[in-house]
C-alpha positions in Angstrom: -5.7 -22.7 28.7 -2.6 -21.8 26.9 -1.4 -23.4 23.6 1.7 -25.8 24.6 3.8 -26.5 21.6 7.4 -28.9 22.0 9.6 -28.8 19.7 11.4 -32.1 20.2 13.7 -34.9 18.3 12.6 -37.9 17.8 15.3 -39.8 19.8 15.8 -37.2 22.8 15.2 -38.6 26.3 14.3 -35.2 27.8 11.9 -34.1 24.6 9.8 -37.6 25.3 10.0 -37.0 29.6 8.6 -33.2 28.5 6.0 -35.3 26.1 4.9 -37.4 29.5 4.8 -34.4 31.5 2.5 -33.4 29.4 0.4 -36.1 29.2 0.4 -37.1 32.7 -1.6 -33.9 33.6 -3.9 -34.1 30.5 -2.2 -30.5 29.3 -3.1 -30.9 25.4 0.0 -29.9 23.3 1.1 -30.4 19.6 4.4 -31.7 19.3 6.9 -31.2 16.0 10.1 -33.4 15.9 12.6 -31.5 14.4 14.7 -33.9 13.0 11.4 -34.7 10.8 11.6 -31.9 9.0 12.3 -30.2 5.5 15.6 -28.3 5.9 13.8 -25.0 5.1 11.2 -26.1 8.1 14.1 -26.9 10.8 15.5 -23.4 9.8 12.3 -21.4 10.5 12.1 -23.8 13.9 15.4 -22.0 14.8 14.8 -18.8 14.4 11.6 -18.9 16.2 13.7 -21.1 18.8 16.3 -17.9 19.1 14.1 -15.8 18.4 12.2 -16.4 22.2 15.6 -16.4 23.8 16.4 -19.9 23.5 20.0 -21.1 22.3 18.0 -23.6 19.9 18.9 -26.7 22.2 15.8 -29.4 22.4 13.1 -29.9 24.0 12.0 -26.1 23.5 8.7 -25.8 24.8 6.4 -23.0 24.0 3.2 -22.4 26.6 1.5 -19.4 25.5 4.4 -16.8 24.3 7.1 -18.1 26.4 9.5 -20.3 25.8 11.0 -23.1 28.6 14.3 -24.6 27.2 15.2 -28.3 28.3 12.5 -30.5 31.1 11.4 -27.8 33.5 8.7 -29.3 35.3 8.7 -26.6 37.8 8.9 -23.9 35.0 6.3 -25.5 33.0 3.7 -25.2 36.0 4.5 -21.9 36.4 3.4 -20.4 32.8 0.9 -22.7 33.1 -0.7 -21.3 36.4 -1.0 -24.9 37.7 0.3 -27.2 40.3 
């Protein structure tokens, strides 16, 4: 299975319904609120954010190499190859 890694804030409504999305199918996933972090560690979040073609608005979810921006169910079953 690919790795699933959202990057998320604390307080967001859509990072915590990508969170039960998650969890609802029993996907494992690592999460990192960003609005937890060192200044130097929300900067490096960024740039990987832009650096996969996302604007850098949260959730930014990574599922392998790609990169789904915002609660994307259907996207997120996609790159995962599952219904």
């Amino acid at each position: 299975m690919k790795k699933v890694v959202i990057y998320a804030l604390s307080t967001c409504l859509w990072c915590k319904k990508t969170k039960k999305y998650f969890e609802d199918k029993k996907i494992p996933f690592e999460t990192v609120d960003y609005d937890k972090q060192t200044d130097a560690r929300q900067e490096e979040m960024m740039k990987e954010m832009k650096g996969s073609g996302c604007t850098g608005s949260f959730p930014f979810t990574r599922i392998g190499s790609a990169c789904v921006q915002g609660y994307d169910p259907e996207e997120f079953s996609k790159l995962l190859e599952t219904k």
